[in-house]
C-alpha positions in Angstrom: -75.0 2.3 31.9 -77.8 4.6 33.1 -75.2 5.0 36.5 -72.1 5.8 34.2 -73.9 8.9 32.3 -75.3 9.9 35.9 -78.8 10.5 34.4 -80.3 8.1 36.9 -82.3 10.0 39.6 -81.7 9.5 43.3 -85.0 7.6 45.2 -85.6 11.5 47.1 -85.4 13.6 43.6 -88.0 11.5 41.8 -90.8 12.8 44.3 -93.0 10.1 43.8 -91.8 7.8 47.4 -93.6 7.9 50.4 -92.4 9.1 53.7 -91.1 5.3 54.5 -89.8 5.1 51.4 -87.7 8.1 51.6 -86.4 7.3 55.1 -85.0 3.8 53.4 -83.7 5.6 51.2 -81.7 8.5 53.1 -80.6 5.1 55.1 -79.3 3.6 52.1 -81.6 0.4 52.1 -83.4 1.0 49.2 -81.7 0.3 45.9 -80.7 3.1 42.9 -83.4 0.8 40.7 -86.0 0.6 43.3 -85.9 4.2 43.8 -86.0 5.0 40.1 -89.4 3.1 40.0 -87.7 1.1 37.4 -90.1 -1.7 35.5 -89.6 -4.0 32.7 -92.6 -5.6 30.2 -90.9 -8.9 29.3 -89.3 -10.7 32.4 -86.7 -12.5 29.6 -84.7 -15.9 31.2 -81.0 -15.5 30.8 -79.8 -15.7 26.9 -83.4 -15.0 25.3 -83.5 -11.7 23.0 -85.6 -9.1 23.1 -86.2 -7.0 19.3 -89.7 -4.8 21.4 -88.6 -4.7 25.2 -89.6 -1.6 26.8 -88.5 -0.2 30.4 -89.7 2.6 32.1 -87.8 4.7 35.3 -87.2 8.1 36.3 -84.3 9.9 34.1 -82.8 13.3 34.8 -84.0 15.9 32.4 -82.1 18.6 30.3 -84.2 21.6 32.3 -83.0 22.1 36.1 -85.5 22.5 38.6 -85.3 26.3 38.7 -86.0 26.7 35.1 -88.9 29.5 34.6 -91.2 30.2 31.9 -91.2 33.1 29.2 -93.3 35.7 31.0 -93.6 38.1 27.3 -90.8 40.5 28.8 -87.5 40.3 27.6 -85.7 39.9 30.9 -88.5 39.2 33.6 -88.8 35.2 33.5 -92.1 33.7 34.4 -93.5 30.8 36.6 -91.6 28.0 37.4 -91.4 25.5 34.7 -93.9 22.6 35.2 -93.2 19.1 34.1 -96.0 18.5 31.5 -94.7 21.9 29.7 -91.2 20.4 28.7 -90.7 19.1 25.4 -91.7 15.6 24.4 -88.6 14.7 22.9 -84.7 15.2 21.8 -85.6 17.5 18.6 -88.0 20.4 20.0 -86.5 23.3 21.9 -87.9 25.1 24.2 -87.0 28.8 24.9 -86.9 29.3 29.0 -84.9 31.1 31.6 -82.1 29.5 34.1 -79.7 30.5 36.1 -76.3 31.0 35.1 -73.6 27.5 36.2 -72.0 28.5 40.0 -68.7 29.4 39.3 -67.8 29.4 42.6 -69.0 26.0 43.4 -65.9 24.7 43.1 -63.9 27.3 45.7 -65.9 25.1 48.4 -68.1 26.5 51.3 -65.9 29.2 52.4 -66.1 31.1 48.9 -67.5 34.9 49.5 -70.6 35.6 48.8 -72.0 37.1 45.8 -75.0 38.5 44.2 -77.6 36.5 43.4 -77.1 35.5 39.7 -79.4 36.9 37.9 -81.8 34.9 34.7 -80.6 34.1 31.2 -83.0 33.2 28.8 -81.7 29.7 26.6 -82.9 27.6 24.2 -82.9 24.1 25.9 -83.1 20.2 23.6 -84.1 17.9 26.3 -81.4 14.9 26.3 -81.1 12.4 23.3 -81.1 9.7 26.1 -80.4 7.2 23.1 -77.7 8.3 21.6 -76.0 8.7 24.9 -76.9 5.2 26.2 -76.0 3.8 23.1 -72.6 5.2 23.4 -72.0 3.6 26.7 -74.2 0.2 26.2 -72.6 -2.9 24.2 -73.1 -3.2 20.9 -75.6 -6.1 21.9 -78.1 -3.7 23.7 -79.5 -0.5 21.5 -81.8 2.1 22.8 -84.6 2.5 20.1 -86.3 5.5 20.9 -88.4 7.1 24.4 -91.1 9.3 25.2 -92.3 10.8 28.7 -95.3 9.3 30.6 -97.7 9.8 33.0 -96.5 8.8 36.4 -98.6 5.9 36.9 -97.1 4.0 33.7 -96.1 0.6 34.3 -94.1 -1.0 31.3 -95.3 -4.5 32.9 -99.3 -3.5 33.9 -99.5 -1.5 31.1 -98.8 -3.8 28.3 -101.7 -4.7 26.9 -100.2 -7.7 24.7 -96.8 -9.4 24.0 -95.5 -11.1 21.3 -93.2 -13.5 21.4 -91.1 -15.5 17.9 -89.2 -18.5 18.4 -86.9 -19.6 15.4 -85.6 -22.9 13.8 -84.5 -24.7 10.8 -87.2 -26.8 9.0 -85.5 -30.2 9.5 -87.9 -32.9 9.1 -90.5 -31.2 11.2 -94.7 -31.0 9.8 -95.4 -27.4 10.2 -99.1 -28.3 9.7 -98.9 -31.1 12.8 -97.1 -28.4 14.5 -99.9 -25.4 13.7 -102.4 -27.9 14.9 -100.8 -28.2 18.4 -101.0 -24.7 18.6 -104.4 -23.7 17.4 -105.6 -26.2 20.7 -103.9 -23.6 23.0 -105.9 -20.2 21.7 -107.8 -18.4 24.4 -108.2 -18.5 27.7 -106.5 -21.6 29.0 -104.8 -22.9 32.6 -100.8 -23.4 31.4 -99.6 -25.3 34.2 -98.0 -28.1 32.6 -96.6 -25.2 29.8 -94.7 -23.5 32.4 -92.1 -23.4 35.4 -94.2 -22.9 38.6 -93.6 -20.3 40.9 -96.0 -20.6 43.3 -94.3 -18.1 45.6 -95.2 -15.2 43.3 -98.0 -17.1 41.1 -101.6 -18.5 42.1 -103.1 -18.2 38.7 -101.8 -20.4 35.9 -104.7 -18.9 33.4 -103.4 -17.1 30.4 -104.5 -15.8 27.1 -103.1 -16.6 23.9 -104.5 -14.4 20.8 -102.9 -15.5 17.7 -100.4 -17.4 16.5 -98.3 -18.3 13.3 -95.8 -20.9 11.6 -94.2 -19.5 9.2 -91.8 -20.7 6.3 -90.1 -19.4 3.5 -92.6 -20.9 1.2 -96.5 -20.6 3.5 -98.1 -19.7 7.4 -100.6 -21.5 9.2 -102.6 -18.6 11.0 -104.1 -19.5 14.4 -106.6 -17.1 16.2 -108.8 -17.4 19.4 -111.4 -15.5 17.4 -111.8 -17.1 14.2 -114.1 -20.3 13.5 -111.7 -23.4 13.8 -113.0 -26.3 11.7 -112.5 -30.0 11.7 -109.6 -29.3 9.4 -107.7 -27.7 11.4 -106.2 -24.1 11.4 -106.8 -21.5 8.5 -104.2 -22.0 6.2 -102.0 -19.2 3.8 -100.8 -20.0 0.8 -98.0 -18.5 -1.0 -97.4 -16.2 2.2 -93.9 -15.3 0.4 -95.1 -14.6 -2.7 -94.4 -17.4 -4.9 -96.0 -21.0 -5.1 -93.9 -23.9 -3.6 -93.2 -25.4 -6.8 -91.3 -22.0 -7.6 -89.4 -21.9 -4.3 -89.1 -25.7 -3.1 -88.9 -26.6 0.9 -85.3 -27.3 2.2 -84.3 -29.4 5.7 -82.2 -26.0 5.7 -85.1 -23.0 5.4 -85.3 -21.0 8.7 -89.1 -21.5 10.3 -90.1 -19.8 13.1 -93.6 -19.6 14.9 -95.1 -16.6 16.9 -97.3 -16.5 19.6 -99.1 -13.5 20.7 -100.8 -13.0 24.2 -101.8 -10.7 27.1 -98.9 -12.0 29.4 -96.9 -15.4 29.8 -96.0 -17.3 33.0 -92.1 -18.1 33.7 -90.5 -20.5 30.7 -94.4 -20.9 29.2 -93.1 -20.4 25.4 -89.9 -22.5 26.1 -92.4 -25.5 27.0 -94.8 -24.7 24.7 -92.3 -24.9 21.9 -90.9 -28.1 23.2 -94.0 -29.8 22.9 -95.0 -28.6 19.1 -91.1 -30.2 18.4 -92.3 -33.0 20.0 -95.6 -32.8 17.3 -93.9 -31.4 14.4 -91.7 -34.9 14.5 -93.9 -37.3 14.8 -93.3 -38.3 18.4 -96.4 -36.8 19.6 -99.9 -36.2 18.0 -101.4 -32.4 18.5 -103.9 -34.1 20.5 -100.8 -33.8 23.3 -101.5 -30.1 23.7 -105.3 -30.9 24.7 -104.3 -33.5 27.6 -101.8 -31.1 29.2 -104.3 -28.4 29.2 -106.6 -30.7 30.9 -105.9 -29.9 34.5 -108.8 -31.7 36.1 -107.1 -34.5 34.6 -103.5 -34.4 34.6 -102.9 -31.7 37.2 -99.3 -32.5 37.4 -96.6 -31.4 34.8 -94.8 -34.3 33.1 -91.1 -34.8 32.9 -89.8 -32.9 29.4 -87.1 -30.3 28.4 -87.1 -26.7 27.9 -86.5 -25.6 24.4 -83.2 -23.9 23.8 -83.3 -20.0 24.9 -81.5 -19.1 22.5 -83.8 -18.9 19.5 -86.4 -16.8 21.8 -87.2 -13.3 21.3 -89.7 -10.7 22.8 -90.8 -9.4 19.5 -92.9 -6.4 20.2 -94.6 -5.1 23.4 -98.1 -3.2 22.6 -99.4 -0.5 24.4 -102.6 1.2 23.8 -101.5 5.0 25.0 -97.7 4.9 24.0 -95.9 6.4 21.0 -92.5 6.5 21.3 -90.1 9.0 19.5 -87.1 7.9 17.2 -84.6 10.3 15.4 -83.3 9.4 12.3 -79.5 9.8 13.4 -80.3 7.1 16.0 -81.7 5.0 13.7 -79.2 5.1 11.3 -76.5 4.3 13.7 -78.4 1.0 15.1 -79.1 -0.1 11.5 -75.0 0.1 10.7 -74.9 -2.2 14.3 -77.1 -4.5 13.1 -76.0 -5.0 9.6 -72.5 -5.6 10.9 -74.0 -8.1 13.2 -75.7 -9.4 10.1 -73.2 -9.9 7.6 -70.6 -11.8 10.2 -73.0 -14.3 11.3 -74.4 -14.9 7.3 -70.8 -15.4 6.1 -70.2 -18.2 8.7 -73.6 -19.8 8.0 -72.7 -19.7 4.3 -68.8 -21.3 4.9 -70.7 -24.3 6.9 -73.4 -24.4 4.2 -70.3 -24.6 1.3 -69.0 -27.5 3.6 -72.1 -29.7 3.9 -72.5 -29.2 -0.2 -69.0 -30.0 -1.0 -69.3 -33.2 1.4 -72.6 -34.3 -0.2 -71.4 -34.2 -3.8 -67.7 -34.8 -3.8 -67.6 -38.2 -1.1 -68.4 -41.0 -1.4 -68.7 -44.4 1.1 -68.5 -48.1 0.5 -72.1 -49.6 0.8 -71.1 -52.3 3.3 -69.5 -49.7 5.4 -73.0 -47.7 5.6 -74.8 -51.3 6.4 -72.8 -52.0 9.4 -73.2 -48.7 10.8 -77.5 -49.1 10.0 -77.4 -52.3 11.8 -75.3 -51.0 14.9 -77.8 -48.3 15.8 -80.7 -50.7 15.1 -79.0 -53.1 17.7 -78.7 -50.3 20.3 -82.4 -49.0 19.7 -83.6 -52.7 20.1 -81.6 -52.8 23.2 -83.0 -49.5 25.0 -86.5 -50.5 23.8 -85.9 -53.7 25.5 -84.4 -52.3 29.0 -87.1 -49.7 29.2 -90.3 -52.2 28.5 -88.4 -55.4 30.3 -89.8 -57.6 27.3 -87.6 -59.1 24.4 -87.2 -57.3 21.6 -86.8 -59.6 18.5 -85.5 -58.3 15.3 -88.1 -58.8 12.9 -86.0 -57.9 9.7 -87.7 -55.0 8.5 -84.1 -53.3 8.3 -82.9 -55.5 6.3 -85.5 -55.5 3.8 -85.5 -51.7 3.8 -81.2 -51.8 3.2 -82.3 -54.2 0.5 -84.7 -51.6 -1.5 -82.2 -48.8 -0.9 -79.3 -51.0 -2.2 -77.5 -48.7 -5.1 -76.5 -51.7 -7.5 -72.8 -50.7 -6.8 -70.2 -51.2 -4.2 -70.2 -47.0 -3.3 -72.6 -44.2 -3.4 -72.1 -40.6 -2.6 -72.4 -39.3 1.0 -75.3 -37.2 0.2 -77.3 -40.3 -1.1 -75.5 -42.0 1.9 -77.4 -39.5 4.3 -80.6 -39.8 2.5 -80.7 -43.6 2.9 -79.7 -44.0 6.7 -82.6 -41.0 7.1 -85.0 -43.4 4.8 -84.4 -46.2 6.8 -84.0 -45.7 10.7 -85.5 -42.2 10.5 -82.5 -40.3 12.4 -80.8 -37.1 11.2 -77.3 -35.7 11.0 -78.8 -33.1 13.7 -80.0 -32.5 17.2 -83.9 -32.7 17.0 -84.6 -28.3 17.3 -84.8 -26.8 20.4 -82.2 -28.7 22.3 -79.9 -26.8 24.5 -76.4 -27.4 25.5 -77.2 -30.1 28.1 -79.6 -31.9 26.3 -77.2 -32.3 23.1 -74.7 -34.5 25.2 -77.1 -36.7 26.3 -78.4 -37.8 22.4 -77.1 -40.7 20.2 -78.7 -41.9 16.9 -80.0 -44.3 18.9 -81.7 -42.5 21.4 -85.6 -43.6 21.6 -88.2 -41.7 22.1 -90.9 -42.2 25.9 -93.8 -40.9 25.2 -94.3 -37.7 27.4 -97.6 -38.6 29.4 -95.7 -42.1 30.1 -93.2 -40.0 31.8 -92.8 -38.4 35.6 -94.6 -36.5 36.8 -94.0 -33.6 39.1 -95.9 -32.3 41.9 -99.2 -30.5 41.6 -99.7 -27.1 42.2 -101.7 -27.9 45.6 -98.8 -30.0 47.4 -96.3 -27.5 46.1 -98.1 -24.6 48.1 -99.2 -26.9 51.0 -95.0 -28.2 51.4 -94.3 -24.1 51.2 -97.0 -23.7 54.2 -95.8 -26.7 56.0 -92.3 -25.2 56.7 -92.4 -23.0 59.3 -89.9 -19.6 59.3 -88.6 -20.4 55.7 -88.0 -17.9 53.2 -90.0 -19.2 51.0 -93.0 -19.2 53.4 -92.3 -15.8 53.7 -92.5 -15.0 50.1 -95.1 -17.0 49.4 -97.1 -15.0 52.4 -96.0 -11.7 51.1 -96.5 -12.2 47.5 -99.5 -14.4 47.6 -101.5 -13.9 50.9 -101.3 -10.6 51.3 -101.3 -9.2 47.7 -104.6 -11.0 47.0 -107.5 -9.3 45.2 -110.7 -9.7 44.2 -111.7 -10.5 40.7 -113.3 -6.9 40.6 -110.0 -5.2 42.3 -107.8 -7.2 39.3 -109.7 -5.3 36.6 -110.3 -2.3 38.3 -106.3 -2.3 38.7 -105.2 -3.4 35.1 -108.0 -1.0 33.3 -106.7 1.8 35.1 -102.7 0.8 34.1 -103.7 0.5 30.9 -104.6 3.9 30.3 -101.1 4.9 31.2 -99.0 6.1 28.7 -97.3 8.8 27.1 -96.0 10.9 23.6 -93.2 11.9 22.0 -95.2 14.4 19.7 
């Protein structure tokens, strides 16, 4: 987009490469991006959202290089215009003098010569580089708002903290079970096991999480590295909506979602985190899960589990201390009209699905034995994995029957709702993928799919033979990487916060 409005500035007009750098560059080895000193704050996986990202890159401005100040005389123009005296945003003009377009640029090189064009003064609006993005972005991508800054500014170093909100249905998932999990991981902890290791561009698995929230409808639980944590568990807030539970019941149906704030994140660390409070919020798992993968010393390898579904990830807000963007009110406007479209579509479809689940609660019904013989089938085939996994007999000890027995209606049919409640009651499986699951993981799970309990499972390779199998094989690319990246990037504790302190000053204003 930023190539189709041609306001993307060539590697030798940005000024800021060094004499290398602009030889690549003249050669044509160096790419547009690179040589826009183009950075990102949240390195997103493919099909996660982003509601706070924030880039930063060189952008052509509105004033031409030649443009002069106001020198006080009406036709004399002053000093060349300097870069910290142009305006801070799309809605301030600034009075300068430039030179009047070539006309004769287009006759070619042979044109005759001329007089030197003499200055005009102009009012000059730097570029509404929103509005004209927006025009040529998908409606899926909207510019926000921008401001200049100081040519040090990194939107990845200079991100002080990122949050991050992941969001589900309720199901049959213990949001408290769930908050537990995640008060275990506040502060300073080593995420290995909570993450996808890339030990070519990674050699410290410590990150810092700050807060953290479940939220429903109805209440949070609020999770903080700072406060006092008691035996209890996390602090807890009530009536977070505004009215009391009784008022506003619970629902399977009532869209959850937790957030999770923190200085950085290593590569697919909230997708596994998430996985594992699923794991916790159903029962599978107790929150005491989250404080044997942390162990390192003990468990230093990862155990076998999914990623949580990408899909209901977004990068919620990216905070920097010394950065205020500018917004216009026209921009605004025209990405809340987006939005609400986007809204409206996807709320109408969610309420026709919703219409059909009612209308097939209340209005059919199924024959009793028909719902007994479908009970007893997935109790067979859970009996039967349980058996092939642990190699020991598994004998039916009738506590199915005896639960069909106390759910039995007292007539021959019973609606489908009550149908759904009883098979729920009794074998504790939903009409629903457990949340979280992606595409690949939904066609691998049946009713009677049974549960290994995650530290039982495989486990990967540690961090240590993972580097020492990257160092073992001579003239790989990887080797390579991992030499570049890792050996040769490597700083001292002292250099790291000298480094980071200094990016985090970066910044800049619209005002």
């Amino acid at each position: 987009a930023i190539e189709k409005t041609r306001l993307l500035v060539s590697p030798e007009e940005n000024g800021m490469l060094t004499e290398s750098e602009i030889e690549e560059a003249k050669e044509g080895q160096m790419p547009k991006r690179t040589g826009s000193k183009y950075s990102r704050c949240g390195r997103t996986d493919k099909g996660v959202h982003a509601n706070g990202q924030v880039v930063a890159l060189y952008l052509k401005s509105a004033f031409p290089m030649s443009a002069r100040t106001d020198a006080g005389s009406d036709d004399e123009p002053g000093d060349v215009l300097q870069e910290e005296s142009l305006p801070k945003n799309s809605l301030d003009g600034l009075e300068c003098f430039v030179l009047p377009r070539n006309k004769n640029k287009k006759q070619g090189k042979g044109a005759a010569a001329t007089t030197p064009p003499k200055y005009q003064r102009k009012t000059i609006n730097e570029y509404d580089y929103c509005k004209i993005l927006n025009n040529v972005l998908p409606p899926s991508i909207r510019m926000l708002g921008w401001c200049p800054v100081t040519s040090e500014f990194s939107a990845r170093f200079s991100c002080s903290q990122r949050t991050y909100r992941y969001f589900f249905p309720r199901r049959n998932l213990n949001l408290a079970l769930m908050a537990k999990g995640l008060d275990y991981m506040m502060g300073r902890r080593d995420f290995r096991n909570f993450c996808k290791m890339n030990c070519e561009q990674v050699s410290n698995f410590e990150r810092v999480l700050v807060s953290g929230k479940v939220v429903s409808p109805q209440l949070a639980y609020c999770v903080s590295s700072k406060c006092m944590r008691t035996v209890e568990g996390p602090s807890f807030l009530a009536d977070y909506s505004g009215s009391e539970e009784d008022e506003f019941p619970s629902s399977s149906r009532d869209m959850c979602h937790i957030e999770i704030v923190g200085q950085a994140f290593l590569w697919h660390q909230i997708r596994c985190i998430m996985s594992i409070l699923f794991h916790i919020g159903r029962g599978q798992e107790s929150p005491e899960l989250v404080k044997e993968l942390l162990d390192v010393k003990t468990n230093p390898a990862k155990p076998s589990y999914d990623l949580a579904s990408e899909a209901a990830l977004v990068l919620q807000d990216c905070t920097f201390g010394q950065l205020q963007l500018g917004r216009t009110v026209r921009n605004l406007w025209d990405v809340q009209k987006t939005l609400e479209k986007r809204w409206e579509k996807h709320a109408i479809a969610s309420e026709r699905a919703k219409n059909a689940l009612d209308s097939m609660e209340d209005g059919t019904k199924v024959r009793w034995s028909d719902l007994v013989n479908f009970v007893e089938h997935i109790d067979t085939e859970r009996r039967r994995k349980i058996q092939k996994r642990s190699k020991h007999l598994v004998h039916d000890d009738g506590e199915v029957k005896r639960a069909l027995e106390a759910h039995y209606p007292n007539k021959d049919t019973l609606t489908w709702g009550s149908a759904v409640e009883t098979i729920q009651n009794v074998l504790s499986v939903f009409p629903y993928l457990p949340n979280g699951s992606s595409e690949s993981q939904q066609k691998g799970h049946t009713e009677s799919s049974v549960h290994q309990p995650v530290m039982e499972r495989a486990k990967g390779t540690t961090y240590e033979e993972k580097v020492q199998s990257i160092k073992d094989n001579k003239n790989s690319k990887r080797k390579m990487r991992y030499e570049e990246n890792i050996v040769k990037k490597s700083k001292t504790a002292e250099e790291d916060k000298a480094f980071y302190e200094h990016k985090l000053q970066q910044g800049g204003s619209s005002m």
